[in-house]
C-alpha positions in Angstrom: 0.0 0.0 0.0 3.2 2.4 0.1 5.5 3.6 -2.4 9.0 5.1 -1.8 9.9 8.2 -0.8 10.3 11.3 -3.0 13.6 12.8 -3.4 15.5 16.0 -4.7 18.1 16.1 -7.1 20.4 16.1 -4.2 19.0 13.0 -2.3 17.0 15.0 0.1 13.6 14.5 0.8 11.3 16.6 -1.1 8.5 18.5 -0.1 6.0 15.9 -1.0 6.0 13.3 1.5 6.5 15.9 4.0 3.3 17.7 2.8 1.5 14.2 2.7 1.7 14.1 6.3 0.5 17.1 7.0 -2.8 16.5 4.5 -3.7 13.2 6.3 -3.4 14.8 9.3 -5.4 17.7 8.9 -8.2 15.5 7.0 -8.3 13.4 10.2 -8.7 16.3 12.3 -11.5 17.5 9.9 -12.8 13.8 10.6 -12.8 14.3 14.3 -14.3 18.2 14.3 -17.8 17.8 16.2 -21.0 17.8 14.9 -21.4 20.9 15.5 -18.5 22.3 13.0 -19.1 19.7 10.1 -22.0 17.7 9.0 -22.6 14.3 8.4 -22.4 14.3 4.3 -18.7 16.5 4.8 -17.2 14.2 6.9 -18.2 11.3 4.5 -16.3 13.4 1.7 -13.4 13.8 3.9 -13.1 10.0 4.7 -12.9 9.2 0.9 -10.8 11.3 0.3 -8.6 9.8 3.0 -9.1 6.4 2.2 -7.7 7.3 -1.5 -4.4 8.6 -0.1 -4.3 5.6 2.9 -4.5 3.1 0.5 -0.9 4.6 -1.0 0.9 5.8 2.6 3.3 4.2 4.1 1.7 1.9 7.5 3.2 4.4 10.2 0.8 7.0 8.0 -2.2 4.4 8.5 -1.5 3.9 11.7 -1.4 7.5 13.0 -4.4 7.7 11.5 -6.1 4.6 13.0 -4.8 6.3 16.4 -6.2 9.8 15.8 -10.0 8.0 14.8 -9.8 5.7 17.9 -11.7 7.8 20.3 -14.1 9.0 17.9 -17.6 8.7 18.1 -18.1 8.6 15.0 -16.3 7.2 11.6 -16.6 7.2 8.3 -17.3 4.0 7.3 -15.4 3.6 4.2 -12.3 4.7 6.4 -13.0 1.7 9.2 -13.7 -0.6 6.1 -10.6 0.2 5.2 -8.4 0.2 8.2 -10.3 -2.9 9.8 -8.9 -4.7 6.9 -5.1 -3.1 7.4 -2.5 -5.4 9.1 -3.4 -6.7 12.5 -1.2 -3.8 14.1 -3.0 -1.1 12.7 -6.1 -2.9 12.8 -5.8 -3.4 16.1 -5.6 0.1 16.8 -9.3 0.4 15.9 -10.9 -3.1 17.1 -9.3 -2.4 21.0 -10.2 1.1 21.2 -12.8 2.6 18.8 -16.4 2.3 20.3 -17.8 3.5 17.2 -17.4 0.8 15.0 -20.8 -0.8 14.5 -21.5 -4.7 14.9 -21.8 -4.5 10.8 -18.2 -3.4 10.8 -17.0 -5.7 13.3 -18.8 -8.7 11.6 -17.5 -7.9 7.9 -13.7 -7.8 9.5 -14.4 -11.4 11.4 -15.1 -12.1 7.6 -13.0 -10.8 5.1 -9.6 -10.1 7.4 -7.8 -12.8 8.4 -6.9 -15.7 12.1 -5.0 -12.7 13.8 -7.6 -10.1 13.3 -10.3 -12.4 14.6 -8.4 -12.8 17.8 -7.8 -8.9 18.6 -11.8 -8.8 18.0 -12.6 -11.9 20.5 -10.7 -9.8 23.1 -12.5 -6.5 21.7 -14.9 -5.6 25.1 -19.0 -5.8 25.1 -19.3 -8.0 21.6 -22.7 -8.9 20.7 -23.8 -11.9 20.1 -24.3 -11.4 16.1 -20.3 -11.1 16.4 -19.5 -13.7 18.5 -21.1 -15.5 16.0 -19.3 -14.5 13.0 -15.9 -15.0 15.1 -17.2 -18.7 16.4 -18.3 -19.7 12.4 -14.6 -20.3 11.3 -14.1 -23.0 14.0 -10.7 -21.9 15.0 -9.7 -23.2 18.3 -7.6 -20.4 19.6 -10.2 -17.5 18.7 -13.0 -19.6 20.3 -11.2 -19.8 23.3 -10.5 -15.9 23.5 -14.2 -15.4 23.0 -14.6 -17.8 26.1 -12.4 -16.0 28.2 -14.3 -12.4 27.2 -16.0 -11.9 30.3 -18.0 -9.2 28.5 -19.0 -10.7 25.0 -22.0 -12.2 24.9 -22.7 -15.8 23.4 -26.0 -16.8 21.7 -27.6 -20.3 22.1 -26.6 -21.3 19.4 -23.4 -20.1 19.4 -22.7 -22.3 22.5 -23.9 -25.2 21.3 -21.4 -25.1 18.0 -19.1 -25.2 20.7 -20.1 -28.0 22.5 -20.0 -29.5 19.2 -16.3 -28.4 19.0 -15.3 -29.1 22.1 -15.7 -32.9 21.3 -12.3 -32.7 19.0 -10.9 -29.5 21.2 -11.2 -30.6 24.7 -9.7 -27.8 26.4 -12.7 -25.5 25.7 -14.7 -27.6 27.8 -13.2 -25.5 31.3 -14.1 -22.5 29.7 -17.2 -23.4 27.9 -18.1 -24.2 32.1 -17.8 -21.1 33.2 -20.0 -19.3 31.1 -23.4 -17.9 31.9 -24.7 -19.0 29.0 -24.1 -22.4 29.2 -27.6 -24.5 30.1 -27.8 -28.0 31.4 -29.2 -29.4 28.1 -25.2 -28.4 27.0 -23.4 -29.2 29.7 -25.1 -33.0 29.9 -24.0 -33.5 26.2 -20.4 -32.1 26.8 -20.1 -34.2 29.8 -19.3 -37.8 28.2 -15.6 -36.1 26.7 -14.8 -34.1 29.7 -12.2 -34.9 32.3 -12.8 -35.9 36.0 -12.4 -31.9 36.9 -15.4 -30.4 34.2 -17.3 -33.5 34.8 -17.4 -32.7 38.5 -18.4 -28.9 37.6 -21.1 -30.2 35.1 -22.7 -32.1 38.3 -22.4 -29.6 41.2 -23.6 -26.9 39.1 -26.2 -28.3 36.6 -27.8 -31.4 38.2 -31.0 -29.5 39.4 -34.0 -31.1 41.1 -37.3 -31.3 39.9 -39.1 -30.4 43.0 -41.1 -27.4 42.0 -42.0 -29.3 38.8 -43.0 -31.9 40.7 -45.1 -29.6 42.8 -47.0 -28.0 40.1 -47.9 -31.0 38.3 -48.9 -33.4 41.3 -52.5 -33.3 40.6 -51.8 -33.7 36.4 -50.8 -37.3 37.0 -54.3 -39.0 38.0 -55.6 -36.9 35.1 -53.1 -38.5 32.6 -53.9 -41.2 34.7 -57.8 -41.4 33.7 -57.1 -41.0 30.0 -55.0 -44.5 30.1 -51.8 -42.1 29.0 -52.5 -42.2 25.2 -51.4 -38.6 25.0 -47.3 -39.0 24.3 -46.2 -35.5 24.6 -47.8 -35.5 28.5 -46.3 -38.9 29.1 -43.4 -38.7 28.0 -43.0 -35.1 30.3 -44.5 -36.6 33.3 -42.0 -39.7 33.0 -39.1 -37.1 32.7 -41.0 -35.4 36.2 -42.0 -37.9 38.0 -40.9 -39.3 41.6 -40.4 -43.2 41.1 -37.2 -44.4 38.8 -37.7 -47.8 38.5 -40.0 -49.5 35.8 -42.7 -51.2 37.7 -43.9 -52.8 34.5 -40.0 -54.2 33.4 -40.2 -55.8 36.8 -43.6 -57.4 35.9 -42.2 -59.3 33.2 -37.9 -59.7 34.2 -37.4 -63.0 35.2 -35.2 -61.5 38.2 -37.2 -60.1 41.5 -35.3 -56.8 41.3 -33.2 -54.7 40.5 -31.4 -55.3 43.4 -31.4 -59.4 42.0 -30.2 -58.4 38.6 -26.9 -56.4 40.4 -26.1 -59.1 42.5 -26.3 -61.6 39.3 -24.5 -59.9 37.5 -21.8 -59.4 40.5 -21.5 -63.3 41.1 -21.1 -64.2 37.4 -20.1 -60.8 35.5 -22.1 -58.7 33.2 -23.0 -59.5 29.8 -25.0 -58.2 27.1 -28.5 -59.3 27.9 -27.8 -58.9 31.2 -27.1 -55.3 31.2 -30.2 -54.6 28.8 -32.2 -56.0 31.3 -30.7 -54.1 34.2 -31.1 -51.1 32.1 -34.8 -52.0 31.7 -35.6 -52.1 35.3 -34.2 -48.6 35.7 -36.0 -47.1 33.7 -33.7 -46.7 31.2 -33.1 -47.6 27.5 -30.4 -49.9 26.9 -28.4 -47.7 24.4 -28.3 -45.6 27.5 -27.4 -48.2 29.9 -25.2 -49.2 27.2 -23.6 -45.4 27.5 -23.3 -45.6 31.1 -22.0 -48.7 31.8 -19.6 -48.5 29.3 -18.0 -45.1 30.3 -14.3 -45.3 31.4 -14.8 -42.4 33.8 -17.3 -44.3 35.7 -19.1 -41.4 37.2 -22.4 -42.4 35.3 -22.3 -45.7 37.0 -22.1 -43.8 40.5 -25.6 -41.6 39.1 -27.7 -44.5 37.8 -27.5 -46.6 41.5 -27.8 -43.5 43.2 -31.4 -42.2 40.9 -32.3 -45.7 41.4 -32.3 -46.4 44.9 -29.1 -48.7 44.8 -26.6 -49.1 47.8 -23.1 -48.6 47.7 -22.3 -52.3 47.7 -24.9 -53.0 44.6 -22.7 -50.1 42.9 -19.8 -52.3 43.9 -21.2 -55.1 42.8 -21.6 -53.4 39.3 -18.1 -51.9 39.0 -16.7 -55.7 39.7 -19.1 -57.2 37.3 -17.2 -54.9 34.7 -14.0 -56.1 36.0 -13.1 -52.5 37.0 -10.4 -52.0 39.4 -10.9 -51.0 42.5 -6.7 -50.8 44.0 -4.1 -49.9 42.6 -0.9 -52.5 42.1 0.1 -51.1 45.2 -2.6 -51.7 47.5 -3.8 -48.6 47.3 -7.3 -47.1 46.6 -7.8 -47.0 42.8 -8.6 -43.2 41.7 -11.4 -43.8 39.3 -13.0 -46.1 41.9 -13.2 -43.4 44.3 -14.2 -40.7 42.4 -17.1 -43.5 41.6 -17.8 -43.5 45.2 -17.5 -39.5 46.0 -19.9 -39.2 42.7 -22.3 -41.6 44.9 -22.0 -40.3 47.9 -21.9 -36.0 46.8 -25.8 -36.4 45.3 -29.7 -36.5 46.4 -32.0 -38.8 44.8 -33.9 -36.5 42.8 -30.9 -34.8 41.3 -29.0 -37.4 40.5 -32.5 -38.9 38.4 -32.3 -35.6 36.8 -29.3 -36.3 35.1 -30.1 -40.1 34.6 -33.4 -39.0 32.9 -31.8 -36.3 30.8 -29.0 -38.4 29.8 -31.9 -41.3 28.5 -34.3 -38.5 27.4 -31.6 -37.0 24.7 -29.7 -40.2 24.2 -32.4 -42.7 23.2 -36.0 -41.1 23.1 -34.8 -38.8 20.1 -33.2 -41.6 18.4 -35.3 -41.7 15.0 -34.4 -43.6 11.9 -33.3 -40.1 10.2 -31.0 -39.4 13.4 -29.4 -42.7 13.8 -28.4 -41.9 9.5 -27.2 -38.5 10.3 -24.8 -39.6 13.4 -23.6 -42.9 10.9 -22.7 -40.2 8.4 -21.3 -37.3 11.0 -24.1 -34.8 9.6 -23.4 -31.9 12.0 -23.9 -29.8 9.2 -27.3 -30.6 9.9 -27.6 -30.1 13.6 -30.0 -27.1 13.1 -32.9 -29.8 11.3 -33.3 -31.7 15.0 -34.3 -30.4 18.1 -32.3 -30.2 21.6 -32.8 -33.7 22.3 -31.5 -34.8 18.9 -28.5 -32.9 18.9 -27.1 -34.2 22.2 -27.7 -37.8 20.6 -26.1 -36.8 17.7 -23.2 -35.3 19.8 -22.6 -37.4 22.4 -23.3 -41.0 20.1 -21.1 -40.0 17.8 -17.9 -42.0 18.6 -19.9 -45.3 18.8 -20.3 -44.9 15.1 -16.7 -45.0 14.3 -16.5 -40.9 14.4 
């Protein structure tokens, strides 16, 4: 965008370049007169006028410029078209300090300029969420994070759920995903089958609610679903999610074991196999692709939430964890760390919270399984995460690796 100097005969510099300087900064100044001494339409002039001789001056020139427009309240916006677009240090100038810029401006730069520039604008203070948006569209790890850490940007809902998405292949945006207001439990459930032993304890303590006041409000519903037989879905399937009692009275009917408690201790004495653990999923509740889910975790602290939602003791969680040969020492004798955070999960949550998660967990990862779902998470079809609803996309997220993802 430069070109060299001018010079005299005698290698001096000649007037020009000297007389260049001055022009841009008088045209800036005319740029940052007050309302009061130049109109809207002249300052417009002016800016084109100074974009025409920016685009040839030398980057010190641009960013002098940047500098004197900074505090402005107003600027042309052909000259912060321009300048937004400039390399990231004189950019920069403008994205950190000018409040004028409008979230048009800032949007079109997250666009068209380039990784650096997106990171001085995840840092930029009070971004809206049409912004955060444009930044969080190119998928780049170390912008998203900077957006995370902008304490004063503000993230849409769907914003944060892109980045749940992500966070499956970037687990280190999982802490800071955690710590933002946005985040709802609907996320934080989803995100919680690839975090570590840290986030998934956050994900517990802070979103495992209970469902008392629902519960309260909808006591007298019940005997009226009740007297209609439950034929309508949409109420039974939300009094199910609402409801008191765990256990699946009518799996018990029909198991060929007594209990729950009966199925554990079966499958502690001779280990747990496939049918066995469908069936054990059945009396809790549960669908077997999420028993399936749970039992299967490495981390173990699902294990610890489906015998506490269902009433089981701490030796029937035992009994479990051996019939999956899990350790529970270490070679030396010691108390085996998964095992243990098993046990703290157990012992750290109420009844009612910890079937909040169970029920959320089976509610996203099974109920919203539909032919077309199970087909998009076969062919990794995040693209079309927006067709499905909440449910849906946490299956499609969190069911993903069983498919070979």
């Amino acid at each position: 965008m430069s070109e060299p100097a001018a010079t005299s005969a005698d290698g001096a510099p000649s007037p020009g370049p000297r007389a260049r300087h001055a022009l841009l900064k008088r045209l800036a100044d005319v740029v940052s007169l007050p309302a009061s001494r130049v109109n809207a339409f002249e300052r417009s002039v002016v800016g084109d006028l100074l974009v025409e001789m920016l685009r040839l001056a030398a980057p010190e020139d641009r960013r002098r410029v940047a500098v004197r427009l900074a505090p402005l309240g107003e600027v042309p916006d052909s000259l912060a078209r321009l300048l937004l677009r400039d390399e990231p240090e004189i950019a920069g100038v403008l994205i950190e300090q000018c409040a004028a810029l409008s979230d048009s401006d800032l949007v079109a730069c997250a666009a068209e300029a380039g990784l650096e520039h997106r990171f001085l604008l995840a840092a930029r203070r009070n971004l809206s969420e049409v912004v955060t948006d444009a930044l969080l569209a190119h998928h780049e790890p170390a912008v998203i994070e900077a957006v995370l850490r902008n304490t004063t940007a503000r993230l849409s809902q769907p914003g944060i759920e892109a980045m749940v998405s992500l966070s499956r292949t970037h687990p280190q945006l999982c802490e800071h995903l955690l710590r933002r207001p946005e985040m709802r439990p609907s996320g934080a459930y989803v995100m919680f089958w690839w975090c570590g032993p840290d986030e998934r304890r956050t994900i517990l303590q802070r979103f495992a609610v209970s469902r008392e006041v629902m519960q309260e409000v909808v006591e007298d519903i019940f005997a009226m679903a009740a007297q209609e037989g439950w034929q309508d879905p949409v109420s039974r399937k939300a009094l199910q999610f609402i409801e008191r009692r765990q256990r699946n009275r009518a799996a018990i009917e029909k198991s060929p074991y007594d209990s729950l408690e009966h199925a554990v201790a079966v499958a502690a004495s001779g280990g747990l196999n496939r049918e066995l653990a469908a069936e054990i999923s059945y009396l809790s509740g549960i669908k077997p692709l999420t028993g399936a889910k749970i039992l299967g975790d490495e981390g173990g602290e699902p294990l610890a939430i489906l015998c506490k939602a269902t009433g089981l003791s701490k030796n029937n969680l035992q009994g479990l964890w051996r019939s999956m040969r899990r350790p529970e020492t270490t070679p030396d004798g010691n108390g085996h760390p998964v095992w243990e955070r098993v046990m703290i999960t157990y012992d750290m949550f109420a009844v009612d919270r910890a079937q909040t998660v169970l029920r959320y967990w089976n509610w996203s990862l099974s109920s919203a399984l539909t032919p077309q779902l199970m087909q998009a998470i076969r062919e990794g079809d995040e693209e079309a995460l927006d067709e499905y609803s909440a449910p849906e996309r946490a299956a499609m997220l969190a069911l993903a690796e069983n498919f070979g993802r």
